[in-house]
C-alpha positions in Angstrom: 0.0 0.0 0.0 1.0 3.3 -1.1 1.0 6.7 0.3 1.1 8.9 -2.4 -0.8 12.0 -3.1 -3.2 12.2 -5.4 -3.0 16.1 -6.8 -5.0 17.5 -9.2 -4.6 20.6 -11.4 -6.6 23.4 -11.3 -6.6 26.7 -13.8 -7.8 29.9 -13.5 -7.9 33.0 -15.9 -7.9 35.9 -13.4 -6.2 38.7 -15.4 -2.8 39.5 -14.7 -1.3 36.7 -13.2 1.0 37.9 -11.5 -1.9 38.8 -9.4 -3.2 35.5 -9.7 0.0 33.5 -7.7 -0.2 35.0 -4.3 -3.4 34.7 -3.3 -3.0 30.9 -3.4 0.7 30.8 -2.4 2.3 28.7 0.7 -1.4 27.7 1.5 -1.9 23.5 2.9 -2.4 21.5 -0.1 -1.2 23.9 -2.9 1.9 22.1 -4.5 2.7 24.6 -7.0 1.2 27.5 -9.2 2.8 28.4 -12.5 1.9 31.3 -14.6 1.1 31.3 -18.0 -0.9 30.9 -21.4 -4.2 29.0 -22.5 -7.3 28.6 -23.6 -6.2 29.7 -27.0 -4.9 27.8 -30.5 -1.3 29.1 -30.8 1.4 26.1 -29.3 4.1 27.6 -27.3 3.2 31.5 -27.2 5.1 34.2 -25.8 4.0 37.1 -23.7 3.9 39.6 -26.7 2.0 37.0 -29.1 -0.5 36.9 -26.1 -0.7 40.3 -25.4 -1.4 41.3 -29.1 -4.5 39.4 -28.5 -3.9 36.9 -31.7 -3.4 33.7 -30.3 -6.9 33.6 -28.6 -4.8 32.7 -25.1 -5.5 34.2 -21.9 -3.2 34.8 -18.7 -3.8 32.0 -16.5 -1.9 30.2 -13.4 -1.9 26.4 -13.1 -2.4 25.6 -9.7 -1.3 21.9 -8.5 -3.1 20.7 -5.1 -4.1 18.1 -3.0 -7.4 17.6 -2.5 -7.7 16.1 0.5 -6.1 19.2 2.1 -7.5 21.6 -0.1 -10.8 21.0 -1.7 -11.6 22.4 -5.5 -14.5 24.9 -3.9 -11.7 26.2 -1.6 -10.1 27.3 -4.9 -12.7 28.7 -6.0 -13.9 30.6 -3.4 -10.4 32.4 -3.7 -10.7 32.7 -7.0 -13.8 34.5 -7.1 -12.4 36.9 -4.5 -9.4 38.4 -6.9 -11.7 39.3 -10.2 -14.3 41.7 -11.3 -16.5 39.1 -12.5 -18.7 41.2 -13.8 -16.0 42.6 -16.4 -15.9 41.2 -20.0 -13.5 43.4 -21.3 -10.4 42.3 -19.3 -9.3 43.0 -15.6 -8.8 46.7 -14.4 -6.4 48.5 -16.4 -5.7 45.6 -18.5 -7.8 45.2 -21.3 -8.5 43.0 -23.9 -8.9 38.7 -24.7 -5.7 37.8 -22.6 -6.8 39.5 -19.5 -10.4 38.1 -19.8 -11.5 35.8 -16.8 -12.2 32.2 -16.8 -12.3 28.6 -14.9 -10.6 26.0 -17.1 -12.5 22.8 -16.0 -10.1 19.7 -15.9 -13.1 16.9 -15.4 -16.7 16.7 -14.8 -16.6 17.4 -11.1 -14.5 20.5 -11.6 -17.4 21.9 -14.2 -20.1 20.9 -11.6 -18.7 22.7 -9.0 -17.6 26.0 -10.8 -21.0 25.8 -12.3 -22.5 26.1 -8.9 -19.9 28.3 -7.5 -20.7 31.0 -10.3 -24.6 30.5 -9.5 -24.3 31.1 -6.3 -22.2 33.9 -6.1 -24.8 35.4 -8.9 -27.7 34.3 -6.4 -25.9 36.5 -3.2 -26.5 40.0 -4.9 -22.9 40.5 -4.2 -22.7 42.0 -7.7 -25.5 44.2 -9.4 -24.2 43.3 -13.0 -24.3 40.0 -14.5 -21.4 37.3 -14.1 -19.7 36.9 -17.3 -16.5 34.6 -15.9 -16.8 31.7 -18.6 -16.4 28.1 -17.3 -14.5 26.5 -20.2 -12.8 22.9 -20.9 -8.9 22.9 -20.0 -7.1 23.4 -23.3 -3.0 22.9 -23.6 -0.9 25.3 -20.8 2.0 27.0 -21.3 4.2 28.1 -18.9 5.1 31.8 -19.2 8.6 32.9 -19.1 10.3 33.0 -16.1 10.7 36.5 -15.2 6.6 36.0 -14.3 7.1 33.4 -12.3 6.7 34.1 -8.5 6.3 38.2 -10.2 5.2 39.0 -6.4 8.5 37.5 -4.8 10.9 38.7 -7.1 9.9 42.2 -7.8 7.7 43.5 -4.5 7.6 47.1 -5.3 6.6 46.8 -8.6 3.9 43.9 -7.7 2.4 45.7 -5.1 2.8 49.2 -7.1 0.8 47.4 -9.9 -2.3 45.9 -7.1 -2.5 49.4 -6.1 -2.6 51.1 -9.5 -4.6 48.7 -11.6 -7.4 49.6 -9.4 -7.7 45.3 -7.9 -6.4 45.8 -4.6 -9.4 48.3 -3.6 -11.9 46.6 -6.0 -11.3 43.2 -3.9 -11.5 45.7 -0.6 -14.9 47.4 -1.6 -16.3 43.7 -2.2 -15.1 41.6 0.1 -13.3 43.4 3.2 -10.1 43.0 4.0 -9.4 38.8 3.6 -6.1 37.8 4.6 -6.2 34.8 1.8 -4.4 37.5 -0.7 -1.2 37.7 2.1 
């Protein structure tokens, strides 16, 4: 008998994601996040390609975990905490089809659950405008390049400079208080 973990994958399109990592970060049961690219048809983009909003890929992290110490609606509930969802245009400042949010399903159960996380946050009146986060099948990932990984570790001033500015840090404050689950 073996006692392995069983971890699953979990993806999120939540805008810039460098905003996306710390949220999750050093929590029990989250392996590892990596930032980076999918959702769209182009193998192997680069941050540019996505950017220019040709490749049909979005800004995503990856997010490795254990179940059993941290459940999917865990996740979610995070999740849904670091977005306008209510935003089709992009995140904040950044605009466009990359920065446009999403749950990346990776089996049945995941789609369930999303599914009823979305209709439940729509049900609490939280938000006066409709949620438009779509809830789409997993699709390749691609890791971004390494200067985004960990952004918020490597490069504090301009991570937290960039929270502040891009409006996210007091959008997430006017909605949900000030939650510790972003330090």
């Amino acid at each position: 008998m073996t006692n392995e973990k069983r971890l699953e994958k979990a993806t999120f399109a939540g805008g810039c994601f460098w905003c996306m990592v710390k949220p999750f970060d050093q929590l029990p049961g989250i392996e590892k996040i990596v930032s980076g690219y999918t959702g769209g048809h182009k193998p192997n983009p680069t941050y540019e390609e996505v950017c220019s909003g040709t490749t049909g890929h979005r800004e995503a992290v990856e997010i490795t975990y254990d179940p059993e110490l941290f459940p999917y609606e865990k996740l979610l509930d995070i999740f849904w905490m670091q977005i306008d969802p209510t935003d089709d245009g992009g995140q904040f400042y950044d605009r466009g089809s990359s920065y446009k949010t999403a749950i990346f399903y990776h089996n049945e159960e995941q789609r369930k659950l999303a599914e009823q996380s979305k209709r439940k946050l729509e049900e609490s009146g939280k938000f006066s405008q409709p949620i438009v986060t779509e809830i789409l099948p997993a699709k390749p990932f691609y890791p971004a390049e390494d200067y985004h990984q960990d952004f918020y570790k490597k490069f504090p001033l301009r991570y937290n400079a960039y929270v502040i500015g891009s409006g996210r840090e007091q959008f997430i404050k006017n909605h949900w208080g000030d939650h510790e689950n972003e330090e």
